[in-house]
LOLO-649013 format. One record per residue: residue number from 1; residue in one letter; x, y, z negated of N, C-alpha, C in turn. Coordinates in nm, 4 decimals. Layout:
NUM:A:X:Y:Z:X:Y:Z:X:Y:Z
...
END
This chain:
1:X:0.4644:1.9419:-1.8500:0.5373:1.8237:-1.8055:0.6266:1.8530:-1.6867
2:X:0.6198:1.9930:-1.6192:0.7035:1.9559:-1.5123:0.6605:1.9741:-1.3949
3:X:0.6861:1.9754:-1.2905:0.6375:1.9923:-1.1333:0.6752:1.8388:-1.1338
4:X:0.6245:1.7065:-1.1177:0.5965:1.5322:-1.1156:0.5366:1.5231:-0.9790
5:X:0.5853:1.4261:-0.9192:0.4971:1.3095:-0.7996:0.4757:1.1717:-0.8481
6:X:0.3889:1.1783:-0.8820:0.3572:1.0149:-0.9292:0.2970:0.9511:-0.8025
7:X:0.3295:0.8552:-0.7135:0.3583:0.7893:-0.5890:0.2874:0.6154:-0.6703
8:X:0.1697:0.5584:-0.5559:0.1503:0.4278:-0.6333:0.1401:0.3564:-0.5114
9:X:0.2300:0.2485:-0.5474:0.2182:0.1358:-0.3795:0.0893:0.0201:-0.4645
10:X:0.0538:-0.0829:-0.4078:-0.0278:-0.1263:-0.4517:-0.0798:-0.2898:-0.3880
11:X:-0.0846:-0.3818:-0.4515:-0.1506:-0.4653:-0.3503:-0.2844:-0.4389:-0.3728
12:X:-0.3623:-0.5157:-0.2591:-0.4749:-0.5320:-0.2288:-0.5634:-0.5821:-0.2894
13:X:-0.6856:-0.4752:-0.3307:-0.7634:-0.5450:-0.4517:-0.7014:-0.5192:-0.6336
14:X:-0.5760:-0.4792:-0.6260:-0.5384:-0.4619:-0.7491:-0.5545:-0.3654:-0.8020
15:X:-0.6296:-0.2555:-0.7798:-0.6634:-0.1059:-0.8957:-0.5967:0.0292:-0.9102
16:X:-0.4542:0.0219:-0.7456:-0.3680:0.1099:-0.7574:-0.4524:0.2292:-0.7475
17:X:-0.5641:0.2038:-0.6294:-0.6454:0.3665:-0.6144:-0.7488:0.3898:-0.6936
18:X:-0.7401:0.3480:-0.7961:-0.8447:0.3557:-0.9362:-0.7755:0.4412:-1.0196
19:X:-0.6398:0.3816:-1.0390:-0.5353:0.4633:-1.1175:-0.4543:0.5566:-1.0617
20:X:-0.5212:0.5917:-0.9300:-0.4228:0.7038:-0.8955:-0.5533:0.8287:-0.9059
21:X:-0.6809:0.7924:-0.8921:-0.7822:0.8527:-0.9188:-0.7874:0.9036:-1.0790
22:X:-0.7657:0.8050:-1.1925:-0.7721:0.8433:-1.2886:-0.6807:0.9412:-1.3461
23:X:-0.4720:0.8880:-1.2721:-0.4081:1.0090:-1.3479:-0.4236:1.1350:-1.2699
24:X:-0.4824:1.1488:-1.1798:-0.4786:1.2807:-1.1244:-0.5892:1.3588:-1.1546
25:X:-0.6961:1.2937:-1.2284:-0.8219:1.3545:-1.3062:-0.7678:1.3662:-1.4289
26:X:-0.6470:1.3040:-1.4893:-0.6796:1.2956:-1.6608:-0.5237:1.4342:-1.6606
27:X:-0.4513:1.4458:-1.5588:-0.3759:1.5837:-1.5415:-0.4225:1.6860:-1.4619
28:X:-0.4955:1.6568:-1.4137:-0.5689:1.7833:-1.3713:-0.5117:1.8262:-1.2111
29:X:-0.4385:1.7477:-1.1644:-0.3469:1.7548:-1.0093:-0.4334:1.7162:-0.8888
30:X:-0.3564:1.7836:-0.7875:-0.4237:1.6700:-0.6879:-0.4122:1.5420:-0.6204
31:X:-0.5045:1.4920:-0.5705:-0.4920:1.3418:-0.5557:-0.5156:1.2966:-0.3744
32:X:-0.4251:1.2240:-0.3364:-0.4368:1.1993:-0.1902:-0.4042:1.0305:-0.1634
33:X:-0.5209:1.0041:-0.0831:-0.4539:0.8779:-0.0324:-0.4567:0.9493:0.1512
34:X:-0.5197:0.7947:0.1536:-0.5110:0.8113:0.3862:-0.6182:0.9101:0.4039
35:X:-0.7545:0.9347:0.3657:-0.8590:1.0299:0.4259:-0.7836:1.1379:0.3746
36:X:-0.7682:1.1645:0.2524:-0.7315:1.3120:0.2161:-0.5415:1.3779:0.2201
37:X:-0.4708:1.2620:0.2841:-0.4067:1.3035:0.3486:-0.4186:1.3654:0.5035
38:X:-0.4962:1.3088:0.5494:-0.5524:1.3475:0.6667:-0.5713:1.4925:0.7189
39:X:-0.7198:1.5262:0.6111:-0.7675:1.6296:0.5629:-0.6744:1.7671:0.5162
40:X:-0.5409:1.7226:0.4324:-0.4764:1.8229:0.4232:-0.4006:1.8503:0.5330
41:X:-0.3537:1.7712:0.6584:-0.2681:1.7614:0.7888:-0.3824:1.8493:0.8440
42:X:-0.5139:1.8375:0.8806:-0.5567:1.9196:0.8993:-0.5460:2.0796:0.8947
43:X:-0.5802:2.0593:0.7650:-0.5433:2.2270:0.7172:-0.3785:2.2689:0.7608
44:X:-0.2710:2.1658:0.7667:-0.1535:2.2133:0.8467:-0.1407:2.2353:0.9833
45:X:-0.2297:2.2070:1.0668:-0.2747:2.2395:1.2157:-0.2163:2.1110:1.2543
46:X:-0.2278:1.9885:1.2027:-0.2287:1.8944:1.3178:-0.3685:1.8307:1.3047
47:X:-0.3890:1.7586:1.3799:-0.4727:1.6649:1.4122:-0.5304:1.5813:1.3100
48:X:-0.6223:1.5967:1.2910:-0.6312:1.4377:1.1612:-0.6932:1.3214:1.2048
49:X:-0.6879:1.3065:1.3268:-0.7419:1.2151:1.3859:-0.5785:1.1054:1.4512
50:X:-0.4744:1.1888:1.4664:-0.3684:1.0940:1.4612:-0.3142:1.0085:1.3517
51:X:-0.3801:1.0313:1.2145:-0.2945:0.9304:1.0978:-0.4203:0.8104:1.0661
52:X:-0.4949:0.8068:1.1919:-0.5939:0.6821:1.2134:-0.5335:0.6110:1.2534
53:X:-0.4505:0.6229:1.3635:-0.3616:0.5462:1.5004:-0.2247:0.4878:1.3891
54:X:-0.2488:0.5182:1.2611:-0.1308:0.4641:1.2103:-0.1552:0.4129:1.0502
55:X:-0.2275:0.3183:1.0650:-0.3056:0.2487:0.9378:-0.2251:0.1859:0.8195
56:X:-0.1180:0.1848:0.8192:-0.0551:0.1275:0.7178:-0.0176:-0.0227:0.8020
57:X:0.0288:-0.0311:0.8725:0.0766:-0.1420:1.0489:0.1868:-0.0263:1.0550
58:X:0.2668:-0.1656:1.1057:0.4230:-0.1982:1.1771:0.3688:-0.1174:1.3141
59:X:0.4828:-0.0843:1.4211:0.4560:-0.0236:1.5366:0.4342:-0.1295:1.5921
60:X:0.5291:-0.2479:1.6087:0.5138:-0.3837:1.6592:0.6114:-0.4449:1.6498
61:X:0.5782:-0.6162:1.6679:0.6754:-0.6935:1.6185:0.7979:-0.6684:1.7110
62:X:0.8252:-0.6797:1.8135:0.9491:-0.6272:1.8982:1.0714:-0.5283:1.7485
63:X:0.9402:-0.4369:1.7382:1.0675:-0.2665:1.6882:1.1049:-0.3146:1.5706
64:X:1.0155:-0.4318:1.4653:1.0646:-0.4892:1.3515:1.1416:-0.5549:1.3524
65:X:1.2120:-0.6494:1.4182:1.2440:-0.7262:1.4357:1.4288:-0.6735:1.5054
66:X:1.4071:-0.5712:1.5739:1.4989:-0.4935:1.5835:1.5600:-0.4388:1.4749
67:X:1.4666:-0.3501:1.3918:1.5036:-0.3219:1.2754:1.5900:-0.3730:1.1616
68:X:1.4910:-0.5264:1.1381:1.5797:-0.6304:1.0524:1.6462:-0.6398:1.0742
69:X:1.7008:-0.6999:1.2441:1.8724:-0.7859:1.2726:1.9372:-0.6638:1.3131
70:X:1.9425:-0.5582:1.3341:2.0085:-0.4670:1.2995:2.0475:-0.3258:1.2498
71:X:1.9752:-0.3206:1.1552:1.9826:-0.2899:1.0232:1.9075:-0.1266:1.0642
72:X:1.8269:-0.1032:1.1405:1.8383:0.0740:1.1435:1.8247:0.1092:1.0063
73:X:1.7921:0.2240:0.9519:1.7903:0.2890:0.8388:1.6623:0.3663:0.8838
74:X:1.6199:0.3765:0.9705:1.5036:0.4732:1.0034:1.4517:0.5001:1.1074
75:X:1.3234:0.4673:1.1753:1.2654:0.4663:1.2982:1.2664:0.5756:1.3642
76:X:1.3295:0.5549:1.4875:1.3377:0.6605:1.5947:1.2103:0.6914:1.6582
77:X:1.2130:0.8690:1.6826:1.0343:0.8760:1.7776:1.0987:0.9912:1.8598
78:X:1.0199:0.9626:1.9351:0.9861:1.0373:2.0291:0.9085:1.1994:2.0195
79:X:1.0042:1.3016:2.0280:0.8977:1.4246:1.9947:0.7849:1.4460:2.0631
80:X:0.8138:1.4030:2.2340:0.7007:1.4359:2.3723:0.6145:1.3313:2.3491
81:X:0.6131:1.1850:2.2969:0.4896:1.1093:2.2587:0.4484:1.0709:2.1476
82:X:0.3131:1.0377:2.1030:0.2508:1.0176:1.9868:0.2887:0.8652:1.9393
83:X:0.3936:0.8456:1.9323:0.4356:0.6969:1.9180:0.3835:0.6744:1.7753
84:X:0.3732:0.5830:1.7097:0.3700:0.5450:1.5424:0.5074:0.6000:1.4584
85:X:0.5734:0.5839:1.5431:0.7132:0.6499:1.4760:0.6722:0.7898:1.4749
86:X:0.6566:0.8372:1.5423:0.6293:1.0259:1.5511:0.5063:1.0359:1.4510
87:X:0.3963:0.9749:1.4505:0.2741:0.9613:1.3529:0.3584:0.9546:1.2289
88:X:0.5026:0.8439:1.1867:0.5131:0.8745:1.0586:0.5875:0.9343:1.0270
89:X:0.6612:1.0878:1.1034:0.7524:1.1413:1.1002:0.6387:1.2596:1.0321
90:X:0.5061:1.2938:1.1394:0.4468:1.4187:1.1104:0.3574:1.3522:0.9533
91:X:0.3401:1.2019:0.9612:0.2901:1.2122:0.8263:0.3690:1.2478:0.6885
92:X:0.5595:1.2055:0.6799:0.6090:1.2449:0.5957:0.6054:1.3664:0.6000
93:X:0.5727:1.4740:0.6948:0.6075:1.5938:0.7173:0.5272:1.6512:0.6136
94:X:0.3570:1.6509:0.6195:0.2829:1.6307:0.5762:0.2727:1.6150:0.4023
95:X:0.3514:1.4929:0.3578:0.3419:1.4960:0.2172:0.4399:1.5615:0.1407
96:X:0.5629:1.6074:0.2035:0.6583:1.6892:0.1407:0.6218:1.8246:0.1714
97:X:0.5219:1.8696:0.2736:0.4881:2.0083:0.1730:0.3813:1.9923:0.1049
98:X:0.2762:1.9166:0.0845:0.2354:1.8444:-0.0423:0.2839:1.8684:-0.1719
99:X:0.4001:1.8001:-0.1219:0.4658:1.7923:-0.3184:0.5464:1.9477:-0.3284
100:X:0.5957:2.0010:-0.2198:0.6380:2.1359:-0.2696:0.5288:2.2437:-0.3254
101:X:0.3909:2.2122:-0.3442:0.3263:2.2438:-0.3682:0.2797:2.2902:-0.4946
102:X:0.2971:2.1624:-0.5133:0.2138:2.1383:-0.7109:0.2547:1.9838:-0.7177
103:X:0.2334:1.9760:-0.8271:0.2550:1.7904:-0.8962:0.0500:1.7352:-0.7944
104:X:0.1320:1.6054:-0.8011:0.0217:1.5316:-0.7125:0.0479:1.3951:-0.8163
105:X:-0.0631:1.3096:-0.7222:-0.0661:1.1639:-0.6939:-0.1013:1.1250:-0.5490
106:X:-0.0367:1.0540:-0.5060:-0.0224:1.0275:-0.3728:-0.0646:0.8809:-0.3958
107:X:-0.1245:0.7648:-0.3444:-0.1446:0.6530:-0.2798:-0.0797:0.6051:-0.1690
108:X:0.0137:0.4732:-0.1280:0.0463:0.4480:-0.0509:0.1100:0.5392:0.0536
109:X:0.1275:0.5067:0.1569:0.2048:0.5725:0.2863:0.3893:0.6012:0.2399
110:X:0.4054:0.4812:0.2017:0.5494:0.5140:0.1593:0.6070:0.6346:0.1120
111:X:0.5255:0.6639:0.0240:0.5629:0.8191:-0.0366:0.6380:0.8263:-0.1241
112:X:0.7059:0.7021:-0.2032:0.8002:0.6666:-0.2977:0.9112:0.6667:-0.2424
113:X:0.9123:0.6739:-0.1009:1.0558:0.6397:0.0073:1.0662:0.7983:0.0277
114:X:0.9796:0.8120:0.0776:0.9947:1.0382:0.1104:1.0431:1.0859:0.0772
115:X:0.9669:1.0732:-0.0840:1.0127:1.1203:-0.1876:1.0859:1.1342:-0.3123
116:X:1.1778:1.0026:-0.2173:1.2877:0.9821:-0.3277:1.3909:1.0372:-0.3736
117:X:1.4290:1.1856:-0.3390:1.5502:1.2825:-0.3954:1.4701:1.3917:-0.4781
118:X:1.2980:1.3591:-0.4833:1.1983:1.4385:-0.6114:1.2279:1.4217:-0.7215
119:X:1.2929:1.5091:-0.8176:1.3790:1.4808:-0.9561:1.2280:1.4319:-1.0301
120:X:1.1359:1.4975:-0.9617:0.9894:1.4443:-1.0718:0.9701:1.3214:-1.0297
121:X:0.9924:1.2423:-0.9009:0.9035:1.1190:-0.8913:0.8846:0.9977:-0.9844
122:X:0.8050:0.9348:-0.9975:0.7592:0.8567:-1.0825:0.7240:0.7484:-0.9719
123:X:0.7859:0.6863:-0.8898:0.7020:0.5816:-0.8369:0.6616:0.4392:-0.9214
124:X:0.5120:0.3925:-0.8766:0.4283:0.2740:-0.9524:0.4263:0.1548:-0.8588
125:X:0.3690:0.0302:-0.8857:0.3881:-0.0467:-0.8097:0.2734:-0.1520:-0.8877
126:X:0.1523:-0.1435:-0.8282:0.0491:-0.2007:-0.9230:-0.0166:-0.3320:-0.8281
127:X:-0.0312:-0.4921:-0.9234:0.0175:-0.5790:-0.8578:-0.1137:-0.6807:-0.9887
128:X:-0.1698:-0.7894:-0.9117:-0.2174:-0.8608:-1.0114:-0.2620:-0.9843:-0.9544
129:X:-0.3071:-1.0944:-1.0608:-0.2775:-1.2177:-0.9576:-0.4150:-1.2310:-0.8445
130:X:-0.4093:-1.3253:-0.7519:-0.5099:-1.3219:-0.6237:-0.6482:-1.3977:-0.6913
131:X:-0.6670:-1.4676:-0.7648:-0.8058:-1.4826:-0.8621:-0.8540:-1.3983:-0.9080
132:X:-0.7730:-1.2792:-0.9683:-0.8412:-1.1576:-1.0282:-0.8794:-1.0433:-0.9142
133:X:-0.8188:-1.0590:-0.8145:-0.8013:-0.9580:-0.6970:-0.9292:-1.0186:-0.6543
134:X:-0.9653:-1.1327:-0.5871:-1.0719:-1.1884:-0.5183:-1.1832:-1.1361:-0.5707
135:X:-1.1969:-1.1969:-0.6912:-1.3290:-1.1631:-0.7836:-1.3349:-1.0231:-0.7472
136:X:-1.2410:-0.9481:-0.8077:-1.3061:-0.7927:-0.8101:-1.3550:-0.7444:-0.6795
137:X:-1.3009:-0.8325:-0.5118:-1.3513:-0.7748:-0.3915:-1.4556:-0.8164:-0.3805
138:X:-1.5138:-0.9383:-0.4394:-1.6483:-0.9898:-0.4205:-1.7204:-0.8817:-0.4747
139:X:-1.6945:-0.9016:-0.5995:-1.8153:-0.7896:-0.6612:-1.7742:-0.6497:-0.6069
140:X:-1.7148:-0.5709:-0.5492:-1.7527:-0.4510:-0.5072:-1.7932:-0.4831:-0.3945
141:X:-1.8451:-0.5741:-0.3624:-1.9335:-0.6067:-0.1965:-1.8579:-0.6070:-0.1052
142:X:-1.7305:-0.6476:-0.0755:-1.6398:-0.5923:0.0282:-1.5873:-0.7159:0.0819
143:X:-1.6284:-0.8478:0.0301:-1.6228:-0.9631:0.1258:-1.7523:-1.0588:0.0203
144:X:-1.8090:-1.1497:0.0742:-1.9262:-1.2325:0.0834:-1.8986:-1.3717:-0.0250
145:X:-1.7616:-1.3896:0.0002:-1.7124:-1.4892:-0.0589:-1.5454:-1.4987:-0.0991
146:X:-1.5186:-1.6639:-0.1569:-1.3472:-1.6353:-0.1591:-1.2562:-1.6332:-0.0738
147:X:-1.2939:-1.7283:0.0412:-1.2593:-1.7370:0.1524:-1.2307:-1.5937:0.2508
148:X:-1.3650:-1.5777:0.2498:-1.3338:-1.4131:0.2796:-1.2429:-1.3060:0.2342
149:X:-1.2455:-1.2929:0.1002:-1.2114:-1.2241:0.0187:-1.0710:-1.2384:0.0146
150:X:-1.0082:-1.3680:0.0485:-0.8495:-1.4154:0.0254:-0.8139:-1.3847:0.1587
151:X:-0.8573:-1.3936:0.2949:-0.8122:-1.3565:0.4366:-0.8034:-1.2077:0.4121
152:X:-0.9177:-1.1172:0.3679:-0.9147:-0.9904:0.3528:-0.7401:-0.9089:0.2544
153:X:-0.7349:-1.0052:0.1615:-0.6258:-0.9454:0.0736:-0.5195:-0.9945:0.1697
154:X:-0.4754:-1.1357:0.2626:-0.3953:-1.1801:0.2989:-0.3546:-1.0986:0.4156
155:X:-0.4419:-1.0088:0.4845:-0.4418:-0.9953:0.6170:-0.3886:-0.8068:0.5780
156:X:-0.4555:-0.7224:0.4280:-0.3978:-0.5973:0.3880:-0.2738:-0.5943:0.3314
157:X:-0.2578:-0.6774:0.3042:-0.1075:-0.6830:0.2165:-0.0007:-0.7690:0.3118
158:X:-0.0220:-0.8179:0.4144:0.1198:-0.8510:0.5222:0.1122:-0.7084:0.6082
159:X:-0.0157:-0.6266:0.6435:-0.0390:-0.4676:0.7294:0.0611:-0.3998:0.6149
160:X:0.0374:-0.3938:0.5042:0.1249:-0.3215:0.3943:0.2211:-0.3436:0.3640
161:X:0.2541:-0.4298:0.3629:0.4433:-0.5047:0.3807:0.5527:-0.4928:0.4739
162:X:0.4365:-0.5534:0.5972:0.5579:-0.4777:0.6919:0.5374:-0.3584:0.7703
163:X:0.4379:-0.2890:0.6887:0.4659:-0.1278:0.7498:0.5648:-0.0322:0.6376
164:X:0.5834:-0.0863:0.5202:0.6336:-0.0520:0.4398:0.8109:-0.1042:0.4736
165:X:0.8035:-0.1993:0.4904:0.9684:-0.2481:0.5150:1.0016:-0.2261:0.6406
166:X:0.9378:-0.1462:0.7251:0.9634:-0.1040:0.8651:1.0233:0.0230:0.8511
167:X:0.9435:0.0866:0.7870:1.0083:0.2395:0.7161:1.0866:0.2844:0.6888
168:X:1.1007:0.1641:0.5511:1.1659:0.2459:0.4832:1.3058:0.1455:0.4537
169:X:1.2845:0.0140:0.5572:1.4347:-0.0652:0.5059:1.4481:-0.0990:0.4136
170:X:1.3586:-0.0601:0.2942:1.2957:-0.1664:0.1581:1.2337:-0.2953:0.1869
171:X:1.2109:-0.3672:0.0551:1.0755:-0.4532:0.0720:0.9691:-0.4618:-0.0856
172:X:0.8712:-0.4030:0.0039:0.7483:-0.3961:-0.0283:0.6871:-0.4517:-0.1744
173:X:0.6715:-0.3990:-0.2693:0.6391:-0.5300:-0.3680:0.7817:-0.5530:-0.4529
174:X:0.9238:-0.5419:-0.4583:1.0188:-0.5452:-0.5127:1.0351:-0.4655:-0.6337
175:X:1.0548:-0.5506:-0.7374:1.0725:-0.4249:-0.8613:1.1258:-0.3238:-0.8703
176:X:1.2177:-0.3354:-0.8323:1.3868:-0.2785:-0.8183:1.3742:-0.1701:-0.7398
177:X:1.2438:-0.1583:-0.6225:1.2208:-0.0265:-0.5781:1.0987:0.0970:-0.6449
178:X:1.0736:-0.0120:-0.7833:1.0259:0.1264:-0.8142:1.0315:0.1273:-0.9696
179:X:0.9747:0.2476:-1.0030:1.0111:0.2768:-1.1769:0.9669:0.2075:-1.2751
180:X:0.8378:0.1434:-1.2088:0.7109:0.1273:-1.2878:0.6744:0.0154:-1.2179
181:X:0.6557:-0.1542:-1.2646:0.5526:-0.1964:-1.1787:0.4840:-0.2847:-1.2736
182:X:0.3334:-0.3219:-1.2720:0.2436:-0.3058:-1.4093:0.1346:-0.4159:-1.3490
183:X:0.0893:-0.5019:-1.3739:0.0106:-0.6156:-1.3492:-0.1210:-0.5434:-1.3740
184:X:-0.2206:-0.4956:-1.3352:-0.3358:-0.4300:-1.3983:-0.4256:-0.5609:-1.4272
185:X:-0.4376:-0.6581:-1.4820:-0.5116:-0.7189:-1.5305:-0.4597:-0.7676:-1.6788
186:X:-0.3213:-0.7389:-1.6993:-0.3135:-0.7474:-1.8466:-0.2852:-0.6434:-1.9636
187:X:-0.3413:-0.5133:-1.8774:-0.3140:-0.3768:-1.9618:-0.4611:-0.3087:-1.8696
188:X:-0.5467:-0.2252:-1.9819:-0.6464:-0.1626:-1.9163:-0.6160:-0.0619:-1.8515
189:X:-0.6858:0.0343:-1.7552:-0.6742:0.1488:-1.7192:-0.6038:0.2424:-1.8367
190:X:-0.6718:0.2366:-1.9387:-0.6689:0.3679:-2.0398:-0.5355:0.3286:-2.0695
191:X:-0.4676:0.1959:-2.1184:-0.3297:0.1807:-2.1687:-0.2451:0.2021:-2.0403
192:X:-0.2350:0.1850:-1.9182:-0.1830:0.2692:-1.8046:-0.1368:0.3864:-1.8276
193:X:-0.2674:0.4695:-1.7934:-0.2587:0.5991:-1.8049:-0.1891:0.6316:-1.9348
194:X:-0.1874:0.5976:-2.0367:-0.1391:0.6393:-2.1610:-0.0022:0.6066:-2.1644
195:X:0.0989:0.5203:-2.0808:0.1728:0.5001:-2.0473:0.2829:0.5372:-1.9939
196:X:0.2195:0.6102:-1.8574:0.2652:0.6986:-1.7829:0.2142:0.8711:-1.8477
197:X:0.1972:0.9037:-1.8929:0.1843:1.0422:-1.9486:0.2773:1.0816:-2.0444
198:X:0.2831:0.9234:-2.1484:0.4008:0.9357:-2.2465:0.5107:0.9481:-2.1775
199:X:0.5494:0.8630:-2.0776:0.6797:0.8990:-1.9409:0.7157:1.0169:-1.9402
200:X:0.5804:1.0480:-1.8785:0.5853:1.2295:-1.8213:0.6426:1.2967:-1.9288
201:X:0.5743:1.3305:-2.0419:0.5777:1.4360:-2.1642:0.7143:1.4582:-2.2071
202:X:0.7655:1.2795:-2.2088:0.9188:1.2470:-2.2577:1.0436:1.3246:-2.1430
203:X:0.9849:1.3503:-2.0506:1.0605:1.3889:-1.9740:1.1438:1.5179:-2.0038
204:X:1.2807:1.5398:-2.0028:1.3106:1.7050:-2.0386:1.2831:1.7681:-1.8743
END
């Protein structure tokens, strides 16, 4: 198939890191979200304790807000401090020798923005409604109730929105920014994956 980056943004609760787990087991690649991006920054001699300090959060409302009304294209950092901007300078640093590597799957961290001049990328965009999202956080034990469960999705997916449209001068969730975007509650895992492979294969 190719040297491929298949890149999956995701809301909260919807199955993106299920399916980024599955195509990177069912091709045989490797697979990274935030810990095991970390982990490989490691092995590049930085720190892996700095891409904690930068969770998928805006730097702050001030620099967004700047951003929007006038228009940067891309957050300025500081080389001498560990600003969030410099955190996501050494984290893109990070996933592009990643992908010069071998074909991956990457999770989140705006890696569809990085890696957007990758003749392989495939970016996904996996999305489903907030009744089906709730339920599934209840039952993996990860909030008590719906109430819970709806602050929890409400409170990861505005952290994911506007750290994503801080970035990358996109917005978050828009079709139009990616190749692929797929409701996972009305297609199973297996028809996914079978989906995106036919993509791949078709590819010259």
């Amino acid at each position: 198939m190719g040297n491929f980056v298949i890149v999956i943004g995701r809301q909260y609760g919807g199955g993106g890191r299920k399916l980024g787990k599955t195509l990177a087991a069912r091709f045989g690649v490797p697979y990274y979200d935030k810990e095991l991006l970390a982990e490989a920054a490691k092995t590049m001699g930085y720190s892996e304790k700095i891409f904690d300090r930068a969770d998928e959060k805006k730097p702050s409302i001030l620099r967004s807000l700047l951003s929007f009304n006038y228009g940067a294209t891309s957050a300025p950092y500081n080389t001498f401090s560990l600003t969030n901007e410099n955190i996501y300078r050494l984290q893109s640093d990070v996933i592009r020798r990643i992908c010069e590597k071998s074909s991956c799957v990457i999770v989140g961290r705006t890696a569809d923005y990085i890696m957007r001049e990758h003749p392989g990328l495939l970016s996904i965009f996996v999305h489903a409604p907030l009744e089906k999202r709730v339920a599934g956080i209840i039952e993996r034990g990860e909030a008590g109730d719906e109430n819970e469960a709806r602050e929890l999705i409400n409170r990861k997916d505005h952290d994911r929105e506007s750290y994503y449209n801080y970035f990358t001068n996109r917005h978050w969730g828009r079709a139009s920014n990616y190749d692929l975007t797929v409701d996972s509650s009305k297609f199973s895992l297996s028809e996914i994956v079978s989906l995106i492979e036919a993509h791949l294969k078709a590819k010259p």
